[in-house]
C-alpha positions as CSV (number, residue, x, y, z in Angstrom):
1,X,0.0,0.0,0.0
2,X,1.1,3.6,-1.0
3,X,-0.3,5.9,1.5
4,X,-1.8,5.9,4.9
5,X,-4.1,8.8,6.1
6,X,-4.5,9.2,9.7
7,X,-7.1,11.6,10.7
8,X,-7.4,11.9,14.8
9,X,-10.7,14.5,15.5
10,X,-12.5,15.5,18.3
11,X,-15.9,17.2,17.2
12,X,-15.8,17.8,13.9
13,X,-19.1,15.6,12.2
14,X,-19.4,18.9,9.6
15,X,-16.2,18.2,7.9
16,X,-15.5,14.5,7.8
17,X,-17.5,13.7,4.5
18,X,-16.3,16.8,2.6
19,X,-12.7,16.2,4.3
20,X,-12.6,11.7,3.0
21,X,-14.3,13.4,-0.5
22,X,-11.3,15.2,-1.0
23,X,-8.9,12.8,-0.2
24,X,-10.4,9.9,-2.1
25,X,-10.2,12.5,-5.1
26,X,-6.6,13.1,-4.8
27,X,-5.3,9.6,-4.3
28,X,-7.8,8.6,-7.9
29,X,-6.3,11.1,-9.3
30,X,-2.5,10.0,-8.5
31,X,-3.0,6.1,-9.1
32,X,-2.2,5.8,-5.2
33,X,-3.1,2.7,-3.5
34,X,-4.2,4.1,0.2
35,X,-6.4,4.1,3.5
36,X,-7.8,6.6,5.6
37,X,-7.5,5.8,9.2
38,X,-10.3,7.9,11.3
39,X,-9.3,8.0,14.7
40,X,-12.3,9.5,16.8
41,X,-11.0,10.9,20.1
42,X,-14.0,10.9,22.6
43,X,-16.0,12.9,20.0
44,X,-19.9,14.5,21.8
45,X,-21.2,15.4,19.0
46,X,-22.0,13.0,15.5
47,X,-18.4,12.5,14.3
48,X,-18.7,8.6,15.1
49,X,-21.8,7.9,13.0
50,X,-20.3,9.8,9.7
51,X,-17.4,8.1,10.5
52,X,-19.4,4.4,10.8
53,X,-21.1,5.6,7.4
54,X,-17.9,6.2,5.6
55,X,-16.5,3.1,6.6
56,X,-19.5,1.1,5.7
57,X,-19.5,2.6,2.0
58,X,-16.1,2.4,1.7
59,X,-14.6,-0.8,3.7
60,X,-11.7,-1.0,1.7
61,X,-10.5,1.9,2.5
62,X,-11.5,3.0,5.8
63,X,-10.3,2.0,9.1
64,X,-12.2,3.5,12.0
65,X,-11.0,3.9,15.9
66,X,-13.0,5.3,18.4
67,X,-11.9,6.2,22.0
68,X,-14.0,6.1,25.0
69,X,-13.2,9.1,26.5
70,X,-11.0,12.4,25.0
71,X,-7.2,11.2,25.5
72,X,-6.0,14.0,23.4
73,X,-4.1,13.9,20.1
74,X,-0.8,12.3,20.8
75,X,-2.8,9.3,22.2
76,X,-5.2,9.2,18.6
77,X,-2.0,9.4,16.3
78,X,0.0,7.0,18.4
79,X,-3.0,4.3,17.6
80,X,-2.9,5.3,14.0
81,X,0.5,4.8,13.6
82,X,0.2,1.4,15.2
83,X,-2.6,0.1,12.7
84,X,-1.4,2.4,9.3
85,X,0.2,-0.3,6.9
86,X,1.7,2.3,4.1
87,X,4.6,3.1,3.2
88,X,4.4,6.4,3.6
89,X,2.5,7.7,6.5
90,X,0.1,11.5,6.3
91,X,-1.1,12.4,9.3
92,X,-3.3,15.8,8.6
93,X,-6.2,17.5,10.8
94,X,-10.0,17.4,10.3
95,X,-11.0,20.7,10.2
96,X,-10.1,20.8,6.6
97,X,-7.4,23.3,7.0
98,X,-4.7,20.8,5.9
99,X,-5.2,20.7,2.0
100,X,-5.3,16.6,0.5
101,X,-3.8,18.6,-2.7
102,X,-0.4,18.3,-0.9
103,X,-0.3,14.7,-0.3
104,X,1.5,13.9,-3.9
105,X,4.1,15.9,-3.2
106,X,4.8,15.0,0.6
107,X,4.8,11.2,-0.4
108,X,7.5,12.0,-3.5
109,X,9.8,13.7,-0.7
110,X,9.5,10.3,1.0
111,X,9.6,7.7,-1.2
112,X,11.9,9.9,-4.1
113,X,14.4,12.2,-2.3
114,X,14.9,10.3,0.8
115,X,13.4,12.0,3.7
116,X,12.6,9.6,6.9
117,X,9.6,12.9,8.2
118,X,8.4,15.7,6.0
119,X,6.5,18.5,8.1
120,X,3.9,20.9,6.9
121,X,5.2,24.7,7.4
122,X,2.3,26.9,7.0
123,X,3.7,30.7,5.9
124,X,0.9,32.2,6.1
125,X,-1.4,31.6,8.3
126,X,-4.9,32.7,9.1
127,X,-5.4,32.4,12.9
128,X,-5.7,35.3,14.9
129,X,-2.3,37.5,14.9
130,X,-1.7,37.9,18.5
131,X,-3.1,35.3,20.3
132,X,-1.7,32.6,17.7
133,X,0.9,33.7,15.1
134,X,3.3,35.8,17.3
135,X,3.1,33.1,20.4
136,X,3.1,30.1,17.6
137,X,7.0,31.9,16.2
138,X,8.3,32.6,19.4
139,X,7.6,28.5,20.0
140,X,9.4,27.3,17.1
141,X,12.1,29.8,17.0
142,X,12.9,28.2,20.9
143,X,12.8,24.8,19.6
144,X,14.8,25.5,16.7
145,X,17.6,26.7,19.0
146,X,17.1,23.5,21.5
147,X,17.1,20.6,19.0
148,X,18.8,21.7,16.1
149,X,16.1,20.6,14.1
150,X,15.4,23.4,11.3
151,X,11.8,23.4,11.3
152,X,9.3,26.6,11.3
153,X,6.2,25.1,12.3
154,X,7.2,21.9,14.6
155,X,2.9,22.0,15.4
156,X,1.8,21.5,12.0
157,X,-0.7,18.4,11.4
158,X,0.2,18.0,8.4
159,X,2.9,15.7,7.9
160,X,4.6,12.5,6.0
161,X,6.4,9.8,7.3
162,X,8.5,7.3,6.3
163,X,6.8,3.8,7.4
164,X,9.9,3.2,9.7
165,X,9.2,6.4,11.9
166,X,5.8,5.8,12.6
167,X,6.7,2.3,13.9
168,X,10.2,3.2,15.5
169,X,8.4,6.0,18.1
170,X,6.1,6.2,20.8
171,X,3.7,9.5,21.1
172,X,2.0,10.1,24.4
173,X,1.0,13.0,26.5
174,X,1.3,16.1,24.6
175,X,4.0,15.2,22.7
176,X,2.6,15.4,19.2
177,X,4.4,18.6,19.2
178,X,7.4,17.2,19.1
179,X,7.4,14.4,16.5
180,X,10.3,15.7,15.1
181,X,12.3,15.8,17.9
182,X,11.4,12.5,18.7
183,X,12.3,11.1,15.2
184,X,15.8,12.8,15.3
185,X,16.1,10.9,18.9
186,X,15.2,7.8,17.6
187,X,17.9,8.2,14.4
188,X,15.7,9.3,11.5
189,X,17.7,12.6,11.1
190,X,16.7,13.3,7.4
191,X,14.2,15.3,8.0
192,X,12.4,17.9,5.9
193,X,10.2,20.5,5.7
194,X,7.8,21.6,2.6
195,X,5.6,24.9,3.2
196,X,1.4,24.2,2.4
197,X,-1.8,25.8,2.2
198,X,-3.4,26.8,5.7
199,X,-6.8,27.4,5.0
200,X,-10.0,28.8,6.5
201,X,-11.5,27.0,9.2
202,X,-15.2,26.5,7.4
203,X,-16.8,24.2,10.7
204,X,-16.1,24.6,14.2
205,X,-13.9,25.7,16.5
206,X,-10.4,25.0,17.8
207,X,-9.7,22.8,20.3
208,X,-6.5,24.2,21.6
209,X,-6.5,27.2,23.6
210,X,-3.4,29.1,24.8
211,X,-2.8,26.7,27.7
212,X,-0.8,24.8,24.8
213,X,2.3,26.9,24.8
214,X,2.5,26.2,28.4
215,X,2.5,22.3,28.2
216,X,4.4,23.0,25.2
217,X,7.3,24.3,27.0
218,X,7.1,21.6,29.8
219,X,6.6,19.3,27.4
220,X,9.7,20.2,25.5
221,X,12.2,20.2,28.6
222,X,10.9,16.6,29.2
223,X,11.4,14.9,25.8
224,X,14.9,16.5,25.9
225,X,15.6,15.3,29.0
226,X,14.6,11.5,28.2
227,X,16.0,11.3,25.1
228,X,19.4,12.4,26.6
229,X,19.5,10.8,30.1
230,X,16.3,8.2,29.6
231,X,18.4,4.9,29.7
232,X,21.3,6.9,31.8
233,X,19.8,9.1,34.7
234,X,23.0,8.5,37.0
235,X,24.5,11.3,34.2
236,X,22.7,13.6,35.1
237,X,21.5,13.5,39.0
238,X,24.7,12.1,39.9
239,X,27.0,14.5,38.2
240,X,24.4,17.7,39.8
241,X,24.1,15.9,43.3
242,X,28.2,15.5,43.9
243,X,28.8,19.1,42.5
244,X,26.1,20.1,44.7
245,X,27.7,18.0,47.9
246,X,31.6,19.5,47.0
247,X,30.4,22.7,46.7
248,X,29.2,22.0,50.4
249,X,31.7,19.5,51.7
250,X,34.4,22.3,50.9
251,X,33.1,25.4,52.5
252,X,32.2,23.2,55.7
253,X,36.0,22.7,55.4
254,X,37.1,26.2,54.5
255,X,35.0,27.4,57.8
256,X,36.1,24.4,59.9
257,X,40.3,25.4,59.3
258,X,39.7,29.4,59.2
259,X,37.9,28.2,63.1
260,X,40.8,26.1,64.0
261,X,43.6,29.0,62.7
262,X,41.9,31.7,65.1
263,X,41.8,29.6,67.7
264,X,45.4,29.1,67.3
265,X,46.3,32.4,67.0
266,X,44.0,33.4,70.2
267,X,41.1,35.7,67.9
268,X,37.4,35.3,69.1
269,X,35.2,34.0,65.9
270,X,31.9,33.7,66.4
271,X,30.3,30.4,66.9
272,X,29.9,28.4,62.9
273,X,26.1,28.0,63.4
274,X,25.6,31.4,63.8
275,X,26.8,32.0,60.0
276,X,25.0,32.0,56.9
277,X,27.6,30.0,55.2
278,X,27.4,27.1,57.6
279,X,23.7,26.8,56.2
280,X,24.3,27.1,52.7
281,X,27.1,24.5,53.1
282,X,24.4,22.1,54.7
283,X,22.1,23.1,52.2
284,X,24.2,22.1,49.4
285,X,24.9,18.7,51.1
286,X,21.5,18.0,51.0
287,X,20.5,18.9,47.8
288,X,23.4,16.8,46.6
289,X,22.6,13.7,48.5
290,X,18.9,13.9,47.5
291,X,19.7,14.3,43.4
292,X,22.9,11.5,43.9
293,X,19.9,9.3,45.6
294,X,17.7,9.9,42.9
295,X,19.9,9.3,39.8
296,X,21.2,6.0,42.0
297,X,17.3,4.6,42.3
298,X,16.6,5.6,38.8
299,X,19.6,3.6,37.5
300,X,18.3,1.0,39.5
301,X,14.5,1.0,38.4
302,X,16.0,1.1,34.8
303,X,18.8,-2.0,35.2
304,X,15.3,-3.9,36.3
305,X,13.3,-2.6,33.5
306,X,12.4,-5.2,30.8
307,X,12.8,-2.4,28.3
308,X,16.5,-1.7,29.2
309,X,18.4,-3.2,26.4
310,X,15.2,-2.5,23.7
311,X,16.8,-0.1,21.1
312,X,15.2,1.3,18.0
313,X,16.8,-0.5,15.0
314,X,16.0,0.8,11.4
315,X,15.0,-1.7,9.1
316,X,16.8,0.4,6.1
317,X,20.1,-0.7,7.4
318,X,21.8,-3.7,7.7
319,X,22.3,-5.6,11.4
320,X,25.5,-7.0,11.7
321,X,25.8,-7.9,15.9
């Protein structure tokens, strides 16, 4: 199979036949073989029954999850990447902003020039100026600078994979955000960007409010840390917690000898409780016993994990162990 379309929504019935229309139009057109993978995430309002109607009419082509509950979209792309058998992978919102017209070209950057992710960067942009655009730069332009992955719009649904990715990662949380990142963690460092059509939101309303750039943030500092200290926490608690304990450990000692000199030389110092230093010193100590403690037991919940030695292997290259 060429393609496969994952579409996670969350209330958004008036768009779903126009949106499949479209696609099924575009992938006639190319000569593509493809499915369409809807993945309904706790939708309240009709979304499941189109959804149940398009799959009935068109069984070949339509897959159809449905969640229980809203677990938000890193959880619905995560199940479509685990039942999507293309070889290139489109992930693109319902709200019929993300144009099908693109899909041609994002699958020939895949499967022709040799990128492992292809990400949508929408130029311009039609959401409101201040409360989306300026916030929305300001996001990328951070992430940029963190990962070293050249993208301007690291948020954009619309995106192409290379079969390997999708089945190389894991998304939960919020970390849709940061596919990319999570890509380049997992090796798949060719990665690509290709600027598309925003358009017009004609049903609805977003789901996302400003909260996002919040959780974005957070979410950020914690996918960098796991990538880089995931399988080796010790790095990083241990190194933190004994600079922490030194920094202690020697000005205990530095007011310990100045005590013992004037004493020896018959000067009156005030007692070593009564100074601040003594309780930044025991401070310190603390801290770094604590963060030494903490990288020890996480080395130690990870030595027992059953998931210590599982490494993401891409299937492009030859194994030689």
């Amino acid at each position: 199979m060429d393609i496969s379309v994952i579409i996670p929504l969350y209330n958004e019935e008036e768009s779903l036949e126009k949106l499949f229309t479209w696609i099924r139009q575009v992938m006639t057109a190319n000569g593509f073989s493809y499915e369409v993978i809807f993945v309904d995430d706790g939708s309240k309002d009709g979304s499941w029954k189109v959804i149940e109607r398009l799959a009935n009419d068109n069984a070949e082509t339509v897959k159809a999850v449905r969640f229980s509950r809203n677990y938000g979209k890193s959880a619905a792309l995560n199940v479509g990447f685990e039942y999507s058998a293309g070889n290139v992978v489109v992930t693109m919102d319902a709200d019929l902003q993300d144009s099908p017209e693109e899909i041609p070209e994002l699958y020939s950057m895949v499967m022709n020039e040799g990128y492992d992710l292809v990400s949508g960067w929408k130029k311009k942009r039609y959401d409101a100026k201040l409360t989306k655009n300026i916030p929305s730069k300001f996001y990328n332009a951070t992430t940029r600078a963190i990962t070293g992955i050249k993208l301007h719009d690291f948020n954009c649904g619309l995106k192409a994979y290379r079969q390997d990715v999708v089945k190389s990662i894991e998304v939960y949380g919020e970390m849709h955000r940061y596919i990319p990142v999570i890509a380049k963690g997992a090796g798949f460092t060719n990665i690509g960007e290709k600027v598309v059509q925003h358009r017009k939101r004609e049903f609805g309303v977003s789901k996302f409010g400003m909260n996002r750039f919040i959780h974005g943030y957070l979410d950020l500092i914690s996918i960098i840390f796991i990538l880089k200290f995931g399988k080796k926490p010790m790095h990083f608690f241990g190194l933190w917690g004994s600079i922490m304990f030194i920094i202690g450990i020697s000005i205990t000692i530095i007011m310990g000898l100045q005590k013992i000199i004037a004493g020896c030389e018959g000067i009156q110092m005030r007692l070593i409780t009564n100074s601040p230093y003594f309780y930044i010193a025991l401070t310190t100590m603390i801290i770094g016993c604590q963060l030494f403690l903490a990288g020890f037991l996480a080395d130690m919940i990870g030595r027992n994990s059953p998931t210590r030695n599982s490494y993401l292997i891409s299937k492009k290259k030859n194994i030689d162990l």
